[in-house]
mmCIF file of the N, C-alpha and C atoms, coordinates in Angstrom:
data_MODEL
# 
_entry.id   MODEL 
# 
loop_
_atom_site.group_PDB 
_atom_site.id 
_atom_site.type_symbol 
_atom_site.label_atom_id 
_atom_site.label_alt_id 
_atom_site.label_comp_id 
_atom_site.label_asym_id 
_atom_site.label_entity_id 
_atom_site.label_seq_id 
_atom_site.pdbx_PDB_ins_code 
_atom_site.Cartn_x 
_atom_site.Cartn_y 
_atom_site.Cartn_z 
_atom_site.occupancy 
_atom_site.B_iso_or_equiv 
_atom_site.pdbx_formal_charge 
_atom_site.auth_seq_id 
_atom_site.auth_comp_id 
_atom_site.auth_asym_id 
_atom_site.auth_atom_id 
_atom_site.pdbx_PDB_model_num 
ATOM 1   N N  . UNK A 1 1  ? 12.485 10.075 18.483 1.00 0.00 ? 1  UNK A N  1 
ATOM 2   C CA . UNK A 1 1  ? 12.290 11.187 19.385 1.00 0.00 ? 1  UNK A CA 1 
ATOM 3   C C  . UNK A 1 1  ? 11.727 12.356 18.579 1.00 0.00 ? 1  UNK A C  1 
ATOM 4   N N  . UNK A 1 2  ? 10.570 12.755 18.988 1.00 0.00 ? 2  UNK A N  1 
ATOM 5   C CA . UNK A 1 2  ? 9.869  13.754 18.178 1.00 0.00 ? 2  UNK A CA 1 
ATOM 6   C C  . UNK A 1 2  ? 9.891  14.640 19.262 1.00 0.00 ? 2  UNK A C  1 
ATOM 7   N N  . UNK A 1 3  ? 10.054 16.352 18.439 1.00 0.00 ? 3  UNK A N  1 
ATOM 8   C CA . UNK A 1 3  ? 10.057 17.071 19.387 1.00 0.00 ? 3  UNK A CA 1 
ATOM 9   C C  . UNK A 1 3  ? 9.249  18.780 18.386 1.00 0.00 ? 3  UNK A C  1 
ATOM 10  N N  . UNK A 1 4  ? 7.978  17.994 18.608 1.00 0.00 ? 4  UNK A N  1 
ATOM 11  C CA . UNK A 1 4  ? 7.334  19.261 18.101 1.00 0.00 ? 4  UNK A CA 1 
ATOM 12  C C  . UNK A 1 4  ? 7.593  20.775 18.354 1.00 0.00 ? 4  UNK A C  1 
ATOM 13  N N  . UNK A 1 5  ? 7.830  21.121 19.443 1.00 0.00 ? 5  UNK A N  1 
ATOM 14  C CA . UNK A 1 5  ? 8.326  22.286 19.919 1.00 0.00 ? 5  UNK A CA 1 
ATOM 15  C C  . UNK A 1 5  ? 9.698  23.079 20.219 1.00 0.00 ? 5  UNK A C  1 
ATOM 16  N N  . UNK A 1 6  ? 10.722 22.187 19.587 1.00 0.00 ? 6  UNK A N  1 
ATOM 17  C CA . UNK A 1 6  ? 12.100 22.356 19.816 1.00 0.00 ? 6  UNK A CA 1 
ATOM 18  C C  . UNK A 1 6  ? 12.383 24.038 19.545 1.00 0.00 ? 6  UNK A C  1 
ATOM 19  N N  . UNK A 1 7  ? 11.462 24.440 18.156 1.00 0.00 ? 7  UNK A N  1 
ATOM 20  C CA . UNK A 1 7  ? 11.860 25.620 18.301 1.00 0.00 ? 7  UNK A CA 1 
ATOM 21  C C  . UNK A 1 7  ? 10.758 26.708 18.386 1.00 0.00 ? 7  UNK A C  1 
ATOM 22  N N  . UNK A 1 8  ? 11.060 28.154 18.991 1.00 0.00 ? 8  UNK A N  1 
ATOM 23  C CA . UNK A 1 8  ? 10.153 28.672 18.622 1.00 0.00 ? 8  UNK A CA 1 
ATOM 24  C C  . UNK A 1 8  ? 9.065  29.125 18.081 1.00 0.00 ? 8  UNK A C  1 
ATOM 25  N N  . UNK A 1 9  ? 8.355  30.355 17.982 1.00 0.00 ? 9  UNK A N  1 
ATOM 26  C CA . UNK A 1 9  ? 7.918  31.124 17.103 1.00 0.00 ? 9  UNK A CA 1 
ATOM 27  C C  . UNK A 1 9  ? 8.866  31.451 15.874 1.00 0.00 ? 9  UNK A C  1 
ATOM 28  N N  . UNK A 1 10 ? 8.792  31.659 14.072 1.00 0.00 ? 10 UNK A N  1 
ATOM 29  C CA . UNK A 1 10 ? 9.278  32.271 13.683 1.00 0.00 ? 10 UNK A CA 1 
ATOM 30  C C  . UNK A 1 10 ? 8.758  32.942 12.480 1.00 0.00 ? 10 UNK A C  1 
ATOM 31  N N  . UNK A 1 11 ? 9.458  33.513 11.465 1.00 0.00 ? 11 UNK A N  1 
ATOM 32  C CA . UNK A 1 11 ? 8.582  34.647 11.016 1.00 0.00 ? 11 UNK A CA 1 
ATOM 33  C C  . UNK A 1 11 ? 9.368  33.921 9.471  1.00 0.00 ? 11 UNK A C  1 
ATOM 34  N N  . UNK A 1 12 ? 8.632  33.390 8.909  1.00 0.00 ? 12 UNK A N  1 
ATOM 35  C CA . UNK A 1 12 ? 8.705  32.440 7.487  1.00 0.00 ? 12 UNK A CA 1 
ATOM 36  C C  . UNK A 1 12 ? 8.923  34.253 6.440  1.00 0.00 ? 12 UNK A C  1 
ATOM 37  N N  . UNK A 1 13 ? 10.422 34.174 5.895  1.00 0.00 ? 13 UNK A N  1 
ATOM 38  C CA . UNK A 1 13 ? 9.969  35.231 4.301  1.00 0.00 ? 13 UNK A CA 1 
ATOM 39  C C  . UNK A 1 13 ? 9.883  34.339 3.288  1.00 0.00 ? 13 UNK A C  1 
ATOM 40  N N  . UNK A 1 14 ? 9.357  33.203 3.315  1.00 0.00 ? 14 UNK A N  1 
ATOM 41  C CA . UNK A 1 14 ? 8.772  32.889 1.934  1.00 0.00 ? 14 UNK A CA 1 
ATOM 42  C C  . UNK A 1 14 ? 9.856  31.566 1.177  1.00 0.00 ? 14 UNK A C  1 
ATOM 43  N N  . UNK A 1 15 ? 10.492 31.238 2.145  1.00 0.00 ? 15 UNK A N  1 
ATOM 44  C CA . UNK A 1 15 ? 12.030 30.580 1.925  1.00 0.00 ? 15 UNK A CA 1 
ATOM 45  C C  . UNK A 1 15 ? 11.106 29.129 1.463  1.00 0.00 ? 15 UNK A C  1 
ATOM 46  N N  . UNK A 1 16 ? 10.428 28.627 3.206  1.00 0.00 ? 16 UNK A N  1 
ATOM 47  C CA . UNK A 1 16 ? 10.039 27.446 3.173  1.00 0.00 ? 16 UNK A CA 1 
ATOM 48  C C  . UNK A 1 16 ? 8.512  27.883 3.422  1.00 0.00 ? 16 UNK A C  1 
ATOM 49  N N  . UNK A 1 17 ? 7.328  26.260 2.988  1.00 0.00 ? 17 UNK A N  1 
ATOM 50  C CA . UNK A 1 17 ? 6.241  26.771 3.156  1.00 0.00 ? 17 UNK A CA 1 
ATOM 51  C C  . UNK A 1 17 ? 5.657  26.383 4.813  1.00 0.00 ? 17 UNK A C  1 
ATOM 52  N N  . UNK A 1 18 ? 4.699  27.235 4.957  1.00 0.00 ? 18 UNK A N  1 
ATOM 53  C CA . UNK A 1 18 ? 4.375  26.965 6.744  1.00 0.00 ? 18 UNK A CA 1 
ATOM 54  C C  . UNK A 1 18 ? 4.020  25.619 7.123  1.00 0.00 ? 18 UNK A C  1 
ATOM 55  N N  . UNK A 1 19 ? 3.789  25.079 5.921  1.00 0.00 ? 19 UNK A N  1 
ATOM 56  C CA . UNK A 1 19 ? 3.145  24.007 6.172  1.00 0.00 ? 19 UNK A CA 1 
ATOM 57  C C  . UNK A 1 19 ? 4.356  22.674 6.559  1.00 0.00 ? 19 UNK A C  1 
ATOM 58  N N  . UNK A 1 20 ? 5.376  22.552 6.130  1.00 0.00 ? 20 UNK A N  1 
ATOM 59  C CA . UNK A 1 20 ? 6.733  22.033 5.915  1.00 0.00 ? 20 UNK A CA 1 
ATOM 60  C C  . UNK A 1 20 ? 7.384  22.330 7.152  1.00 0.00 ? 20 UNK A C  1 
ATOM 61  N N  . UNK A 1 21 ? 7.271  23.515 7.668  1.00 0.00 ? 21 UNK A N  1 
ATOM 62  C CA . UNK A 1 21 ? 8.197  24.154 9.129  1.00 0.00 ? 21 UNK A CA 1 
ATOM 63  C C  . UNK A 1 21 ? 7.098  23.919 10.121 1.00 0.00 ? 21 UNK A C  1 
ATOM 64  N N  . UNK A 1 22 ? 5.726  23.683 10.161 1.00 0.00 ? 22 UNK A N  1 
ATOM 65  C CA . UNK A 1 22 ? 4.849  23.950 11.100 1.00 0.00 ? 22 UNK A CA 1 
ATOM 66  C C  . UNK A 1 22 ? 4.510  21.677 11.497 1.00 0.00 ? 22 UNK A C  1 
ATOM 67  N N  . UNK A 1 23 ? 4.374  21.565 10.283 1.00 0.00 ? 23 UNK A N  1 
ATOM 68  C CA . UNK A 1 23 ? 4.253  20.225 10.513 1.00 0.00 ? 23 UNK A CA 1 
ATOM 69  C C  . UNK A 1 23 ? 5.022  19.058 10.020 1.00 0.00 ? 23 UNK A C  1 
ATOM 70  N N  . UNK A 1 24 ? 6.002  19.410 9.293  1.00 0.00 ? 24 UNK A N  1 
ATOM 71  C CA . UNK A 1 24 ? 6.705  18.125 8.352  1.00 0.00 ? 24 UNK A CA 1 
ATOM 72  C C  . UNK A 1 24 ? 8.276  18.260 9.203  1.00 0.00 ? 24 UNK A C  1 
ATOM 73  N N  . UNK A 1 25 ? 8.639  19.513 9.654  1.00 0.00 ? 25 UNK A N  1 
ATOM 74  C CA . UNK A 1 25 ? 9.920  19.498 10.333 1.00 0.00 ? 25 UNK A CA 1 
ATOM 75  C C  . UNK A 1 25 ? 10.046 18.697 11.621 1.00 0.00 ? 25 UNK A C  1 
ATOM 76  N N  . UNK A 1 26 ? 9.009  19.132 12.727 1.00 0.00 ? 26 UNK A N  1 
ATOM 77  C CA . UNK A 1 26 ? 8.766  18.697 13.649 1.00 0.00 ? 26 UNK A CA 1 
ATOM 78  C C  . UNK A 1 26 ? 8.545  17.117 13.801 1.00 0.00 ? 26 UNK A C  1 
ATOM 79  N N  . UNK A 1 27 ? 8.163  16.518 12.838 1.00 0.00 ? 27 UNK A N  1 
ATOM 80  C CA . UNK A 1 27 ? 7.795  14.872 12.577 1.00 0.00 ? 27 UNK A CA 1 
ATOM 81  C C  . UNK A 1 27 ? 8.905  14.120 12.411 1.00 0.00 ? 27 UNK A C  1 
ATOM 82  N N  . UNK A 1 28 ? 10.008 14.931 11.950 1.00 0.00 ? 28 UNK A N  1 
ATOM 83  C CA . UNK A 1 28 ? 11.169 14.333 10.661 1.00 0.00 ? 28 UNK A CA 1 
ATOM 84  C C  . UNK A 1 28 ? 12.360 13.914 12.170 1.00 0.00 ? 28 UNK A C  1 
ATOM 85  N N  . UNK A 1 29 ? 12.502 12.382 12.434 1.00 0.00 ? 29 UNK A N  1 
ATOM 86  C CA . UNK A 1 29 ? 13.093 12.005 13.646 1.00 0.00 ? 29 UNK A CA 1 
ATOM 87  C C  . UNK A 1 29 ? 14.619 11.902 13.270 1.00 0.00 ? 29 UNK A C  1 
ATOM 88  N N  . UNK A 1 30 ? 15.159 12.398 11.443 1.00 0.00 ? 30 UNK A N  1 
ATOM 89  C CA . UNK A 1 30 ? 16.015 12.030 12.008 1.00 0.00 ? 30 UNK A CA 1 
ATOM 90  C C  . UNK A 1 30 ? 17.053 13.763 11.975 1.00 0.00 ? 30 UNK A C  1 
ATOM 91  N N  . UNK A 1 31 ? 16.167 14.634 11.646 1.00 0.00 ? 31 UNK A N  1 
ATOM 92  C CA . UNK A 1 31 ? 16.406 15.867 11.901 1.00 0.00 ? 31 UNK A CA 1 
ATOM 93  C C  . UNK A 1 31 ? 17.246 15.893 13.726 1.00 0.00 ? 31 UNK A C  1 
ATOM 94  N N  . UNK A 1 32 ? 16.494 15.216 14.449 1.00 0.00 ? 32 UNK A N  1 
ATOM 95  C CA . UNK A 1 32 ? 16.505 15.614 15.619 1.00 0.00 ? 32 UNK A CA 1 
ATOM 96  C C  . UNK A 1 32 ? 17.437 14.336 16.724 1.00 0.00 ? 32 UNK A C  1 
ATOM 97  N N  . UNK A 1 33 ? 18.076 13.561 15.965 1.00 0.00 ? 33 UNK A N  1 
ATOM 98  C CA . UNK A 1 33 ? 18.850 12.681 16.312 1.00 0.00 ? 33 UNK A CA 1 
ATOM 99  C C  . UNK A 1 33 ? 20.165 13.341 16.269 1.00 0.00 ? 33 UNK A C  1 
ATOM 100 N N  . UNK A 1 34 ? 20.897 13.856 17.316 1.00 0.00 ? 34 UNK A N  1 
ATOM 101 C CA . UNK A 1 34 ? 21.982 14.103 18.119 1.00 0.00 ? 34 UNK A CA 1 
ATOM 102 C C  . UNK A 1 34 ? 23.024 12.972 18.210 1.00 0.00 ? 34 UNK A C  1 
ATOM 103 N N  . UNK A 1 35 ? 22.787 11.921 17.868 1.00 0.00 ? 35 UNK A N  1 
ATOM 104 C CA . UNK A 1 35 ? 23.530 10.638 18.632 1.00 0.00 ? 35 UNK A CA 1 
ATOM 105 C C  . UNK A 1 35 ? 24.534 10.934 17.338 1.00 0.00 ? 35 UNK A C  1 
ATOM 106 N N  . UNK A 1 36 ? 26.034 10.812 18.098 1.00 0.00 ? 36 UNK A N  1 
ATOM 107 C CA . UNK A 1 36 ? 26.921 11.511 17.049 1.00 0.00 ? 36 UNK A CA 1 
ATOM 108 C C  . UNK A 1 36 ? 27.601 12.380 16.580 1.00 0.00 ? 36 UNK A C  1 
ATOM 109 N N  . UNK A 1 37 ? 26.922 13.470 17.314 1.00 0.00 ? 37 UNK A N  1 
ATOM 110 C CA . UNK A 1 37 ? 27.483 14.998 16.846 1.00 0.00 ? 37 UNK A CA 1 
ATOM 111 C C  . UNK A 1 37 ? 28.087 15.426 18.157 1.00 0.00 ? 37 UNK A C  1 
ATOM 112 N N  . UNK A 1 38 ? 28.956 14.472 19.193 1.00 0.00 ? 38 UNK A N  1 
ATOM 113 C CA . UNK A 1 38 ? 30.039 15.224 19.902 1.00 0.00 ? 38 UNK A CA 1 
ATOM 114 C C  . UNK A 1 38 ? 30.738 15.808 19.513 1.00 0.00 ? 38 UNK A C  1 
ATOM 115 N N  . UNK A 1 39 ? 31.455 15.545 18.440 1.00 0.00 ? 39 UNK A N  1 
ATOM 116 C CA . UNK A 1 39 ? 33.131 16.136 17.800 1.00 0.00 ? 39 UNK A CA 1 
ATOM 117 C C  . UNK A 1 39 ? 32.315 16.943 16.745 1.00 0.00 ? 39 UNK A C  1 
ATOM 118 N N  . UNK A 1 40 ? 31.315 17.338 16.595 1.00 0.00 ? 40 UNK A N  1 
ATOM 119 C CA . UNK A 1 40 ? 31.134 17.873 15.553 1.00 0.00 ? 40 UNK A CA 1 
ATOM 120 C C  . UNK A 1 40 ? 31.347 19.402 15.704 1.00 0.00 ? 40 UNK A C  1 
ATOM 121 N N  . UNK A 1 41 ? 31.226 20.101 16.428 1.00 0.00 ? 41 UNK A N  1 
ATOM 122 C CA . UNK A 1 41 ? 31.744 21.615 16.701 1.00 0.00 ? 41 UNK A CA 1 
ATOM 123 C C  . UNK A 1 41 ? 33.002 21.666 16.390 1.00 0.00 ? 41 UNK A C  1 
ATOM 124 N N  . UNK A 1 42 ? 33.598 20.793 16.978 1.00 0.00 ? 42 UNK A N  1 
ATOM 125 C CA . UNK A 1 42 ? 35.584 20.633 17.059 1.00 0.00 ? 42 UNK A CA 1 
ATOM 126 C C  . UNK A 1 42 ? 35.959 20.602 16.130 1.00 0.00 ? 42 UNK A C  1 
ATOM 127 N N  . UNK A 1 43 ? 35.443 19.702 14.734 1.00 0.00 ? 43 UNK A N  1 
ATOM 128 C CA . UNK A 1 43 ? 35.743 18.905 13.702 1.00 0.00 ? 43 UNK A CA 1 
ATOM 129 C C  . UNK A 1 43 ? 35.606 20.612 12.441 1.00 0.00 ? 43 UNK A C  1 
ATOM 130 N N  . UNK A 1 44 ? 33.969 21.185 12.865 1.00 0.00 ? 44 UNK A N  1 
ATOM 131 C CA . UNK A 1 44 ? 34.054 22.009 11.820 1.00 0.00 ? 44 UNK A CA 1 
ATOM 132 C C  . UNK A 1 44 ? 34.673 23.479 12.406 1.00 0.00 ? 44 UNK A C  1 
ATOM 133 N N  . UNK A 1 45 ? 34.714 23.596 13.655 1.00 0.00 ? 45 UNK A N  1 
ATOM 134 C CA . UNK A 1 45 ? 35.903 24.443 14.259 1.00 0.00 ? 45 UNK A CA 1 
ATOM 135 C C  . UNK A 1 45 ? 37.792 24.320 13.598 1.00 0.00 ? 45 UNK A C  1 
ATOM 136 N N  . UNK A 1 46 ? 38.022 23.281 13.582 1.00 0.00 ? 46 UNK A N  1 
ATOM 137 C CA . UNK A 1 46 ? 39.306 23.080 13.025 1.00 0.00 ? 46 UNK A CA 1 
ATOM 138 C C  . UNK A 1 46 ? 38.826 22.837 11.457 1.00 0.00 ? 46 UNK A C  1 
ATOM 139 N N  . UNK A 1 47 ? 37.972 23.057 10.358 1.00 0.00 ? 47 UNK A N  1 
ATOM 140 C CA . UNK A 1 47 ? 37.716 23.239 9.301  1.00 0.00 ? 47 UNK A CA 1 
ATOM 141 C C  . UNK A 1 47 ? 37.737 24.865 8.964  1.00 0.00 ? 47 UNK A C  1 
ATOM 142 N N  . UNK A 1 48 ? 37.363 25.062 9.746  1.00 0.00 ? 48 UNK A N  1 
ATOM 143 C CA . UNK A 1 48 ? 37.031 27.171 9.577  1.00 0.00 ? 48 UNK A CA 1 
ATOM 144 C C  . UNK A 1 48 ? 38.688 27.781 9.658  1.00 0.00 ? 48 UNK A C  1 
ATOM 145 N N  . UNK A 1 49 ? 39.193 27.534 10.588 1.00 0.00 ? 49 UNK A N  1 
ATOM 146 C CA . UNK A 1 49 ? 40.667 27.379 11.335 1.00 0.00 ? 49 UNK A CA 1 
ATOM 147 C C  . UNK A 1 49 ? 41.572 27.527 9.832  1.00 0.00 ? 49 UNK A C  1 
ATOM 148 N N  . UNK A 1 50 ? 41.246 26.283 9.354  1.00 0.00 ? 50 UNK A N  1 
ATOM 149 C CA . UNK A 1 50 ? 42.342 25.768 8.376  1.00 0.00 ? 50 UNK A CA 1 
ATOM 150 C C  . UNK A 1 50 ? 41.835 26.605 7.233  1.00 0.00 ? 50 UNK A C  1 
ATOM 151 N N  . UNK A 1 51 ? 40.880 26.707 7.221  1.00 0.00 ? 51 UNK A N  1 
ATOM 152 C CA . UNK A 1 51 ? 40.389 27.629 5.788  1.00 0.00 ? 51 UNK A CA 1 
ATOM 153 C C  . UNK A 1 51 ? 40.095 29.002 5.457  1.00 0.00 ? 51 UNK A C  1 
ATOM 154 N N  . UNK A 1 52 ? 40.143 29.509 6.775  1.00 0.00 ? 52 UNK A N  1 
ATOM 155 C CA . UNK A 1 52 ? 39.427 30.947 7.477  1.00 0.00 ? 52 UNK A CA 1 
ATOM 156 C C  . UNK A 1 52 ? 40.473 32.053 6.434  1.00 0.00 ? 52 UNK A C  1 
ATOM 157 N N  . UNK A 1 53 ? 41.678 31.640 6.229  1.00 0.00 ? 53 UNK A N  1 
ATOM 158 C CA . UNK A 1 53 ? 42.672 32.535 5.467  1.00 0.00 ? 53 UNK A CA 1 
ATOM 159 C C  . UNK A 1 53 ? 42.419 33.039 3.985  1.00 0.00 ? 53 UNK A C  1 
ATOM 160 N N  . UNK A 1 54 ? 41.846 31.486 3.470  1.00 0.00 ? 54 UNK A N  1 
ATOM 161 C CA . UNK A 1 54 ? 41.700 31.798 2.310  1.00 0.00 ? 54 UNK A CA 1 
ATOM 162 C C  . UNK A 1 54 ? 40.510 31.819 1.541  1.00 0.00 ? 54 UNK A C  1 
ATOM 163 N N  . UNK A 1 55 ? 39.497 31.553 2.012  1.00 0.00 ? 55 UNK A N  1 
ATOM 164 C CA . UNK A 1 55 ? 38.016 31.434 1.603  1.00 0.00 ? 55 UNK A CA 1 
ATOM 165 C C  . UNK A 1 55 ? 37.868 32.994 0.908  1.00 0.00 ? 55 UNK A C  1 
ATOM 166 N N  . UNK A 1 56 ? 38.191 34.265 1.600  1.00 0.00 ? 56 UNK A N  1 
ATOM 167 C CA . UNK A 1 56 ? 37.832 35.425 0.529  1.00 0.00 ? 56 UNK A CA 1 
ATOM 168 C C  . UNK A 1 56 ? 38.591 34.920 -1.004 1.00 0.00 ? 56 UNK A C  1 
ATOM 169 N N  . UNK A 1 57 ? 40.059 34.608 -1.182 1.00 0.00 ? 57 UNK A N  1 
ATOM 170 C CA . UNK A 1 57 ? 40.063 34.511 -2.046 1.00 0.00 ? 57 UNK A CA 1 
ATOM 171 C C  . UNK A 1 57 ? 40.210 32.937 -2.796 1.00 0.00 ? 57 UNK A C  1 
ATOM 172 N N  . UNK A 1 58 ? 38.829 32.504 -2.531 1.00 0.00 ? 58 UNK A N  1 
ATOM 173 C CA . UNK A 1 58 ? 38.533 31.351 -3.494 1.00 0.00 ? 58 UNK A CA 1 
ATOM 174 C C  . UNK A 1 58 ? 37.685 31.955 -4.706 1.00 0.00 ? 58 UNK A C  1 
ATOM 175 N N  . UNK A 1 59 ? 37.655 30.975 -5.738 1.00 0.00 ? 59 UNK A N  1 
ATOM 176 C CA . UNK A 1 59 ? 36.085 31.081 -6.528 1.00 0.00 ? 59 UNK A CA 1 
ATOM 177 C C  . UNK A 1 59 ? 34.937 30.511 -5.920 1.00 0.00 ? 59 UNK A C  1 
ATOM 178 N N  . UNK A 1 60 ? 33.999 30.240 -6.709 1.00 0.00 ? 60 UNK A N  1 
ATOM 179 C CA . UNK A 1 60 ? 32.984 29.912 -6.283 1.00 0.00 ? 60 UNK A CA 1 
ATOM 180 C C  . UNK A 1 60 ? 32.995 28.187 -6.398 1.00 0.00 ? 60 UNK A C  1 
ATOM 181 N N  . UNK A 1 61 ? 33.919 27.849 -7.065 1.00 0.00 ? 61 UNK A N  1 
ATOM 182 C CA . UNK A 1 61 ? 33.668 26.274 -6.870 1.00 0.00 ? 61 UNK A CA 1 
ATOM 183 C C  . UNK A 1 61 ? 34.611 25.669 -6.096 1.00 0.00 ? 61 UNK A C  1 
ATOM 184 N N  . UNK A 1 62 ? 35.645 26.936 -5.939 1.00 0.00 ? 62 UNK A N  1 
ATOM 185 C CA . UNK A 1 62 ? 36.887 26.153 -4.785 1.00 0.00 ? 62 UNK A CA 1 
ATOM 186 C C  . UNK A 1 62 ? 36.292 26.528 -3.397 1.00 0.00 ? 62 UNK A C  1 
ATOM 187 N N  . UNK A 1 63 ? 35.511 27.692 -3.250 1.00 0.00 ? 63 UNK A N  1 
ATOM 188 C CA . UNK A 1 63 ? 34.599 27.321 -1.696 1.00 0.00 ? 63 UNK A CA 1 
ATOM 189 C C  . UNK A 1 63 ? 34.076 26.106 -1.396 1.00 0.00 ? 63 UNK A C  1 
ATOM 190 N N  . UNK A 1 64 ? 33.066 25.796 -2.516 1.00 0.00 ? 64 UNK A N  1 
ATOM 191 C CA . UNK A 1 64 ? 32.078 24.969 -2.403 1.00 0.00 ? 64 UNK A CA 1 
ATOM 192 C C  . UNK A 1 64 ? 33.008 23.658 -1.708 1.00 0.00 ? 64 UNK A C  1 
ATOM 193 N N  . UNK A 1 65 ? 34.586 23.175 -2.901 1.00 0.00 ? 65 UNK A N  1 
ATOM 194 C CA . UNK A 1 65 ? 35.128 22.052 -2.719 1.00 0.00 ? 65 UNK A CA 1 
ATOM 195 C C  . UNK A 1 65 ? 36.143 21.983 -1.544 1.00 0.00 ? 65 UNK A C  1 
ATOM 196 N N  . UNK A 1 66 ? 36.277 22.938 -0.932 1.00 0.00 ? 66 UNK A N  1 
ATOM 197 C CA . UNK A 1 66 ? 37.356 22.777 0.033  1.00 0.00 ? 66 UNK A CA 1 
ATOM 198 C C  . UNK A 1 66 ? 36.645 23.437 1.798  1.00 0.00 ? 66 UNK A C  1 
ATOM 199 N N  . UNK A 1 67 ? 35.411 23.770 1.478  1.00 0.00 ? 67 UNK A N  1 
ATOM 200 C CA . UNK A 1 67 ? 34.871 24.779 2.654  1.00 0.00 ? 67 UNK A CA 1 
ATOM 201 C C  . UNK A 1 67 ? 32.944 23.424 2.599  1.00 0.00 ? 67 UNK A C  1 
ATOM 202 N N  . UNK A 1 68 ? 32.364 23.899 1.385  1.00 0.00 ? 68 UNK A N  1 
ATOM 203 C CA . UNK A 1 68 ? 31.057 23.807 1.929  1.00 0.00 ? 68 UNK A CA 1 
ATOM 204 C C  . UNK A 1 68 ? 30.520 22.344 1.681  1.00 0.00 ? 68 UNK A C  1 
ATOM 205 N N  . UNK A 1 69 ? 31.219 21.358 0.691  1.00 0.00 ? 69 UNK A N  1 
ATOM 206 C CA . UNK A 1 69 ? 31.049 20.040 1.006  1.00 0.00 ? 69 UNK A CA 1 
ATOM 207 C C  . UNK A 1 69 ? 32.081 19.631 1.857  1.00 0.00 ? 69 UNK A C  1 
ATOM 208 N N  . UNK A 1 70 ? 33.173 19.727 2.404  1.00 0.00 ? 70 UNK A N  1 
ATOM 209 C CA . UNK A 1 70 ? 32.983 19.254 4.061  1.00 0.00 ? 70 UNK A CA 1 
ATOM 210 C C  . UNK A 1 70 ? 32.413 19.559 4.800  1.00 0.00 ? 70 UNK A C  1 
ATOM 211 N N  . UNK A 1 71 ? 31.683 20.727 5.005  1.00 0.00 ? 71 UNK A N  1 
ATOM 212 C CA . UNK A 1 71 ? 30.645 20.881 5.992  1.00 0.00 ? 71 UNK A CA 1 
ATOM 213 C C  . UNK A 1 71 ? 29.297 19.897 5.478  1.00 0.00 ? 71 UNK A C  1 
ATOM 214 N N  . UNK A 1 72 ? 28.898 20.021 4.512  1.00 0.00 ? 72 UNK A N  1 
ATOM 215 C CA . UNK A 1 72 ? 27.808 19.463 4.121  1.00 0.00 ? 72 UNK A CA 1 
ATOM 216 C C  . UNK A 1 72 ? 28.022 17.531 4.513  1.00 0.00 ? 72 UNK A C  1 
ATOM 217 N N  . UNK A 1 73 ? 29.633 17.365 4.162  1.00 0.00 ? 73 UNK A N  1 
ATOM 218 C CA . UNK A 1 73 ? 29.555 16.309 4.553  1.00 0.00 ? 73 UNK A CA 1 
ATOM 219 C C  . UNK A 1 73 ? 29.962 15.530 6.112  1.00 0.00 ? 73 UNK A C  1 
ATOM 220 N N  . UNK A 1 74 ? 29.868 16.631 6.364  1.00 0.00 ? 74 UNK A N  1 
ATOM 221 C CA . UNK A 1 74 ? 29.828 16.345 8.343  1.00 0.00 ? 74 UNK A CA 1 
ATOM 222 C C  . UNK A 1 74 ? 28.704 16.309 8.672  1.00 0.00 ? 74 UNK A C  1 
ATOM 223 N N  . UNK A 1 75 ? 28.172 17.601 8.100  1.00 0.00 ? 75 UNK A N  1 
ATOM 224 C CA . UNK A 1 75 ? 26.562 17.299 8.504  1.00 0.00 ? 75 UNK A CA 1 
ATOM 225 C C  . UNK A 1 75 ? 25.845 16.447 7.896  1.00 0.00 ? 75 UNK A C  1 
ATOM 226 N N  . UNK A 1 76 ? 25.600 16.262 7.179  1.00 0.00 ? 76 UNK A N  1 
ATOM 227 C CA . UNK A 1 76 ? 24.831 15.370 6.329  1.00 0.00 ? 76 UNK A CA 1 
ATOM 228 C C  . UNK A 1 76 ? 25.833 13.863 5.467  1.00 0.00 ? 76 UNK A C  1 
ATOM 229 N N  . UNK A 1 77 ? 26.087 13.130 6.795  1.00 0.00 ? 77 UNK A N  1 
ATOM 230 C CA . UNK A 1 77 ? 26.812 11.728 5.857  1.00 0.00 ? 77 UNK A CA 1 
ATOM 231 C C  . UNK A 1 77 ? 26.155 11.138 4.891  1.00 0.00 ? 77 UNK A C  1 
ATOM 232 N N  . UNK A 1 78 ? 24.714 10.866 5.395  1.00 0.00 ? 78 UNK A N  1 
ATOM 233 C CA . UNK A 1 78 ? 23.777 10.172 3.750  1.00 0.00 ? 78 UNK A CA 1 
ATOM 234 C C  . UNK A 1 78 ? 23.738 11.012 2.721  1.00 0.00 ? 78 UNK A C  1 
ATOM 235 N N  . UNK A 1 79 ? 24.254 12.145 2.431  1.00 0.00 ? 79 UNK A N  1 
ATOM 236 C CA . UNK A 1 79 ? 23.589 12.882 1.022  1.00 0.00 ? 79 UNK A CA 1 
ATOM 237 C C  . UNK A 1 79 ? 24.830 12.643 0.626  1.00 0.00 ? 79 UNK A C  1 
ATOM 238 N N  . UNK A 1 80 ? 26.214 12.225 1.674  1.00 0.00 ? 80 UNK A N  1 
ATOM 239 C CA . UNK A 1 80 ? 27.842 13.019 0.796  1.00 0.00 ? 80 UNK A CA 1 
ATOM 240 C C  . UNK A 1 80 ? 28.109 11.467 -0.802 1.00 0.00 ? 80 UNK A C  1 
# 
């Protein structure tokens, strides 16, 4: 399911190149594969929940290990 137009207009600062957001995003099918992500609001809703207390006072590698690779690995199962 390709969906060239899913998103707007937007205004690139230099992050990604136009060429990557204008034509390589839009192509990429499995960007846009949904099949799966019911519980996924719920899942990282009760992640924020459980962590929301203490994330100011983490370091920078106890965020990463207790906050941003479970998110990373909800979202992204092939990279975890």
């Amino acid at each position: 399911m390709l969906q060239p137009q899913l998103f707007g207009p937007f205004r690139n600062e230099g992050l990604f190149a136009d060429h990557y957001l204008q034509d390589v995003l839009p192509k990429t099918p499995e960007l846009w594969d949904t099949a799966g992500l019911d519980g996924a609001r719920e899942e990282l809703l009760a992640l924020w929940q459980d962590q929301a207390g203490q994330v100011a006072h983490y370091s920078e590698a106890q965020l990463e290990d207790h906050f941003v690779k479970p998110v990373l690995k909800r979202g992204c199962p092939r990279r975890s």
